[in-house]
C-alpha positions in Angstrom: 2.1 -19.7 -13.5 5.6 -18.6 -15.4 5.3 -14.4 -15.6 8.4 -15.0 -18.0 8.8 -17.2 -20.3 11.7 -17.5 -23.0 11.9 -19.9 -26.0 14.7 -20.3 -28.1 15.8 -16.7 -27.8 18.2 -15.9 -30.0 19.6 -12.4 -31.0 22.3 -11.1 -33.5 23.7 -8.0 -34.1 25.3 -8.4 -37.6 28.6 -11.6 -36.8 27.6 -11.0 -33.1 25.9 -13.3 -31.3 24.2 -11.6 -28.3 21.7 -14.6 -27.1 22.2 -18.0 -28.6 18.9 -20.4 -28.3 18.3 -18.9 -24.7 15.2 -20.7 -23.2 14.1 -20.6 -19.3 11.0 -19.7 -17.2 10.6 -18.1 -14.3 7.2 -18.7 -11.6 5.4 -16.4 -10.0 6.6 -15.6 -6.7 10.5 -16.5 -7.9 13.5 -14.5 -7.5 15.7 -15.2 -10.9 18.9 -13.7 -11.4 21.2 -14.0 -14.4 24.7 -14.3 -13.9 27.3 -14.0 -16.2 30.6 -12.0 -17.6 30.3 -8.6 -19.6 28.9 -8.6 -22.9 27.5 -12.1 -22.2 24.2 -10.6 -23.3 22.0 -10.3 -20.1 20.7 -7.1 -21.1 20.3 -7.6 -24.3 17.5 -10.4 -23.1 16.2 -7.8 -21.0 15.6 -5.8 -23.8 14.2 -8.2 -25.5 11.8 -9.0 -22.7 10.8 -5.4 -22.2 9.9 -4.8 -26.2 12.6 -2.5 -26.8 14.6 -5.0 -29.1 13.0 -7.5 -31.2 14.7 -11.4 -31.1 16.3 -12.6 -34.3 14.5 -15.7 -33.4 12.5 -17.6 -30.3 9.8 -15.6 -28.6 9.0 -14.8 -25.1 6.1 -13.6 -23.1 6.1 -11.7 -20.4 2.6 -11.9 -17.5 1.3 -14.0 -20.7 2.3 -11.3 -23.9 4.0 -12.4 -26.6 7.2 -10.0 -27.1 5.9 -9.7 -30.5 2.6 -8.9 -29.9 3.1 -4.8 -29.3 -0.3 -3.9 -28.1 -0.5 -7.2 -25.7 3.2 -6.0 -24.6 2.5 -2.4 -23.6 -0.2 -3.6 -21.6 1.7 -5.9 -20.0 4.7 -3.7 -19.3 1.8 -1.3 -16.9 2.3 -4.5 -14.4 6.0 -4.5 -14.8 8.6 -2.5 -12.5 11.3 -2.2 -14.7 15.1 -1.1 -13.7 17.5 -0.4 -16.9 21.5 -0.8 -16.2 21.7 3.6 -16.7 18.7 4.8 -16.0 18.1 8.4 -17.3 16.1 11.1 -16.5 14.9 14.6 -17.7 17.9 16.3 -15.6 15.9 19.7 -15.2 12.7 18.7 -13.0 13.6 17.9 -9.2 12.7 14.5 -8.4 10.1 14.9 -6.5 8.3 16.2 -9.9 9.8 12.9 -11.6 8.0 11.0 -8.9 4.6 12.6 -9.0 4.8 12.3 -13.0 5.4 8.8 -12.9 2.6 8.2 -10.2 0.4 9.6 -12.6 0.9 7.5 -15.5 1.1 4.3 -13.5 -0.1 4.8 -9.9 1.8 5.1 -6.5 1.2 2.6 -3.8 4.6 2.6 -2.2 6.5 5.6 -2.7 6.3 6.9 0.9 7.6 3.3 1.7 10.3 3.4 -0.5 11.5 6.8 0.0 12.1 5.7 3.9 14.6 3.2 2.5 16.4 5.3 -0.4 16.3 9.0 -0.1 17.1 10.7 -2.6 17.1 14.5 -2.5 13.6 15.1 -3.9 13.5 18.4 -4.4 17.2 19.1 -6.2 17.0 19.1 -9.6 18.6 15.1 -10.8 21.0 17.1 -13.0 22.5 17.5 -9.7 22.4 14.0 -8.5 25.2 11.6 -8.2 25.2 8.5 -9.9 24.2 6.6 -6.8 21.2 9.3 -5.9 19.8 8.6 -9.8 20.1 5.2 -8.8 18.1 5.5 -5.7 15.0 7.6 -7.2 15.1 4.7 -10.6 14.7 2.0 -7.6 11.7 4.1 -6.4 9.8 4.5 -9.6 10.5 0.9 -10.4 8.9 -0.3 -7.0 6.2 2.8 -6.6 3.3 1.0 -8.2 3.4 -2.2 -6.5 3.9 -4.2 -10.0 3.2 -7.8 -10.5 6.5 -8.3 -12.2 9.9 -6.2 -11.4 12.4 -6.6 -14.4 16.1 -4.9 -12.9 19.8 -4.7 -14.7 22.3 -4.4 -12.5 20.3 -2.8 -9.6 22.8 -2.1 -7.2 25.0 0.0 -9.8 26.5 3.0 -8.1 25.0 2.3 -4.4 26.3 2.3 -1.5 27.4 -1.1 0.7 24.4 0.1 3.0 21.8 0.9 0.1 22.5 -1.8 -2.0 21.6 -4.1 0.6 17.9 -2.5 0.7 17.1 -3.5 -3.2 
């Protein structure tokens, strides 16, 4: 079963052509990475994917929503880790605080997992954190629920050599 599914995706912004007719699947169980030169619009599909940009033309579904379904889309996106390129945070809770928040609106089945391969400092405020330590807690609230579905741009972004090779 294809958990994403793209069909003629096409985005504009204004003379700029950001996705041009972009169509692929990708199966259950599959590891799919986009490749490609800055500005060659790879995030801007994962925006699309995610709801938070609507196609100029083509669909998509992601776990079987339609990205222009809203209602079918947020329920999807409960299943789906997802990863932005800067992630970004409320800079004045520690993030041990962000961690238990996000548990609570979407559950926590690997956190303690997680947090033995990327440690953030938990309980500094991530105001504090370096890029690579934002970075690190992201990867854990993208992972913590044990999604069906994990949606990442540029993941490794500000890691270490040795961290990087963990995601």
């Amino acid at each position: 079963m294809a958990v994403i599914e793209v069909e003629g995706l096409t985005k504009r912004f204004g003379d700029v052509l950001a996705n041009d007719d972009l169509s692929f699947a990708v199966e259950s169980g599959e590891i799919f990475g986009f490749l490609g030169p800055n500005g060659a619009g790879k995030s801007t599909c994962i925006r699309c994917l995610m709801g938070f940009q609507s196609p100029t033309a083509g669909t998509a579904r992601v776990l079987g929503a339609d990205v222009h379904d809203d209602a079918a889309l947020r329920a999807a996106r409960g299943r789906v880790g997802y990863l932005p390129a800067h992630p970004s945070f409320d800079e004045d809770v520690t993030g041990r605080r962000f961690l238990d928040h996000q548990a609570r609106l979407k559950g926590d089945e690997r956190s303690d997992e997680l947090l033995e391969l990327f440690d953030p400092p938990l309980d500094r405020k991530i105001g504090g954190y370096s890029t690579g330590n934002a970075q690190m807690l992201a990867i854990v609230q993208g992972f913590m629920h044990a999604p069906d579905l994990v949606i990442m741009d540029e993941p490794t972004s500000a890691l270490s050599a040795d961290a990087a090779d963990r995601v």
